[in-house]
SEZAMI-762200 format. One record per residue: chain; residue in three letters; y, z, x of N, C-alpha, C in turn. Coordinates in steps of 0.05 Angstrom, whole numbers, plus 5000, padded with zeros to 4 digits. Example, Ala and Ser with C-alpha at 12.3 -4.5 7.8 and 13.67 -1.06 7.14 Angstrom:
// residues 2
NODE/chaine/residu/n_py/n_pz/n_px/ca_py/ca_pz/ca_px/c_py/c_pz/c_px
NODE/A/Ala/4886/5156/5264/4910/5156/5246/4934/5156/5264;
NODE/A/Ser/4955/5142/5257/4979/5143/5273/5001/5157/5258;
***
This chain:
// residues 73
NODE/chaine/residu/n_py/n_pz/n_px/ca_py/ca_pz/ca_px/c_py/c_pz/c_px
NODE/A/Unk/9641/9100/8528/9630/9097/8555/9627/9068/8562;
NODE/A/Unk/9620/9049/8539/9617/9029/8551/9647/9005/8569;
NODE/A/Unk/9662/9022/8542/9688/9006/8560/9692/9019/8580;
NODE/A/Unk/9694/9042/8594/9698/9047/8622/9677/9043/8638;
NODE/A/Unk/9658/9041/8638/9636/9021/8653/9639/8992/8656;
NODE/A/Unk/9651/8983/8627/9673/8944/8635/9686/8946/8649;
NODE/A/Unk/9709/8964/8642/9727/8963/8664/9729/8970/8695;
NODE/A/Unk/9709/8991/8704/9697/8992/8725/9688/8977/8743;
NODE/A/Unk/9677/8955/8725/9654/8933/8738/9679/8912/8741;
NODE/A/Unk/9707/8904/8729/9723/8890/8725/9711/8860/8709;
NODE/A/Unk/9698/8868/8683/9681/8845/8676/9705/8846/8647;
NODE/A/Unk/9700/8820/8643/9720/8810/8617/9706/8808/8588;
NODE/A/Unk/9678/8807/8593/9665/8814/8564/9644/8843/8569;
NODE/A/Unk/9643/8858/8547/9622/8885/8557/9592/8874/8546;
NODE/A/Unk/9575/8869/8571/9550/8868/8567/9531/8877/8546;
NODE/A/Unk/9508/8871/8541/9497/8883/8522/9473/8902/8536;
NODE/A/Unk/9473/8904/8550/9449/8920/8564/9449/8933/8593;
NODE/A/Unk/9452/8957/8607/9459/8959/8629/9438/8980/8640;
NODE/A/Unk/9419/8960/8660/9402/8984/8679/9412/9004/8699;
NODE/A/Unk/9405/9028/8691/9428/9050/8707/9403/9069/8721;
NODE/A/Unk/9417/9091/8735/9408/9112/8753/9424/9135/8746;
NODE/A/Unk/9424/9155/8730/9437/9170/8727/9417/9196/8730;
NODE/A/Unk/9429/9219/8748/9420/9239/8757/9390/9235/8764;
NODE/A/Unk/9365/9245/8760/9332/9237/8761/9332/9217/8747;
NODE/A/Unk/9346/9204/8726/9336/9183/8711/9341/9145/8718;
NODE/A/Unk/9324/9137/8697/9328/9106/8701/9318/9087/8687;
NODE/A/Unk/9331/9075/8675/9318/9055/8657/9341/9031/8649;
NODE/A/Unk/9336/9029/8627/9348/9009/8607/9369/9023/8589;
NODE/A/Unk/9399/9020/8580/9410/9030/8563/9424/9006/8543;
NODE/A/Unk/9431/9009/8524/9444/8997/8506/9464/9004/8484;
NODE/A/Unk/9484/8995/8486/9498/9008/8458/9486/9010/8440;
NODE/A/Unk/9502/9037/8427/9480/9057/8402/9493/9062/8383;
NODE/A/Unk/9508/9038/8368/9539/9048/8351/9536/9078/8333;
NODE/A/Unk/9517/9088/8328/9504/9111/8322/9522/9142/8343;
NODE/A/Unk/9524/9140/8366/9527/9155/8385/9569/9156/8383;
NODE/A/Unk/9573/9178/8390/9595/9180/8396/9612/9172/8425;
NODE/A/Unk/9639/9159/8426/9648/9149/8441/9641/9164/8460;
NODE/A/Unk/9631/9158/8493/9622/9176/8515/9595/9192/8524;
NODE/A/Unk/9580/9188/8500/9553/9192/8497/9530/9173/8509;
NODE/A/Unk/9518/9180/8528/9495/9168/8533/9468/9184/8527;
NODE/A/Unk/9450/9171/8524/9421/9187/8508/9403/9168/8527;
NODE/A/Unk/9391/9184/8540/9362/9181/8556/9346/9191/8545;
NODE/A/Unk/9311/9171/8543/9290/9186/8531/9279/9205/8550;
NODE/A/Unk/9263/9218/8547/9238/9234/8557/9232/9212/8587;
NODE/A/Unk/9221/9184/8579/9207/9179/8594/9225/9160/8620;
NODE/A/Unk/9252/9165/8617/9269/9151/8638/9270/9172/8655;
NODE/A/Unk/9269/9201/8652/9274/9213/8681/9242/9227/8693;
NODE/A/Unk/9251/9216/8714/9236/9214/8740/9240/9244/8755;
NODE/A/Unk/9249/9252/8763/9260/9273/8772/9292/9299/8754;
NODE/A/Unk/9282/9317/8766/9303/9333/8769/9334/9331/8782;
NODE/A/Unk/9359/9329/8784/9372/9328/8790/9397/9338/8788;
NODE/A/Unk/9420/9340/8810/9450/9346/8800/9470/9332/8808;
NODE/A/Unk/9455/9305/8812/9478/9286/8819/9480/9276/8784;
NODE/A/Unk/9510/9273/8779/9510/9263/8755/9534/9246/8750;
NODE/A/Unk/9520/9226/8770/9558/9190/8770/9530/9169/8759;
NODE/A/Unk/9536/9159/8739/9526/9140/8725/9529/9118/8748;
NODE/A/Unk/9509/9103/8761/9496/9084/8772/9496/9057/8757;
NODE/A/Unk/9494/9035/8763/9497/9014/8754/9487/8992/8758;
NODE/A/Unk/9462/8988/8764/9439/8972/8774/9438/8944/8764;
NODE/A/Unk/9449/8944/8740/9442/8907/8729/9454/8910/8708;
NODE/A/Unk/9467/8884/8700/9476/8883/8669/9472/8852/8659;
NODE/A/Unk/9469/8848/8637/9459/8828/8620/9487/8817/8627;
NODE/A/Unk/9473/8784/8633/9498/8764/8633/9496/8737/8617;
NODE/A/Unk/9518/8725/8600/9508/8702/8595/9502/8689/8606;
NODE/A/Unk/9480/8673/8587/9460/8647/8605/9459/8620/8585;
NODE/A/Unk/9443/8611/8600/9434/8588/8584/9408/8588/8560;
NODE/A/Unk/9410/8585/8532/9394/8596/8522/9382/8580/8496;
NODE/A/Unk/9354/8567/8511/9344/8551/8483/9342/8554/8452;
NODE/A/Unk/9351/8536/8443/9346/8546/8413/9324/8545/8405;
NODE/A/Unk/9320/8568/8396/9296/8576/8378/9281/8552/8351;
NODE/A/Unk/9274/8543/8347/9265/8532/8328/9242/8535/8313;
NODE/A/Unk/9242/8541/8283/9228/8547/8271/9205/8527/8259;
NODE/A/Unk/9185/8524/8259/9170/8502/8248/9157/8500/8218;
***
């Protein structure tokens, strides 16, 4: 699922995190190398409602940035 959500979006690297709307639900998703190719898994507490719309939505996705190094002391 995640590569046809890249390719969708026409992005050249696949994100690591993508806020979606799918049917009553909504939250945060992330690859789950656990899950089978096409599988998405919503908890309990992302749906909001009941629903039968069911086109995966696409609200935000993690982009590179600029990103301080951490340093340990």
């Amino acid at each position: 699922m995640l590569r046809q959500v890249t390719k969708s979006l026409s992005l050249r690297i696949s994100p690591s995190a993508f806020q979606i709307r799918y049917g009553g639900c909504k939250g945060v998703v992330s690859l789950c190398p656990g899950l089978e190719d096409g599988q998405l898994h919503v908890r309990k507490s992302m749906e909001k409602f009941k629903s039968d719309h069911h086109e995966l939505e696409v609200v935000q996705y993690t982009k590179p940035g600029n990103f301080l190094p951490l340093f340990f002391l």
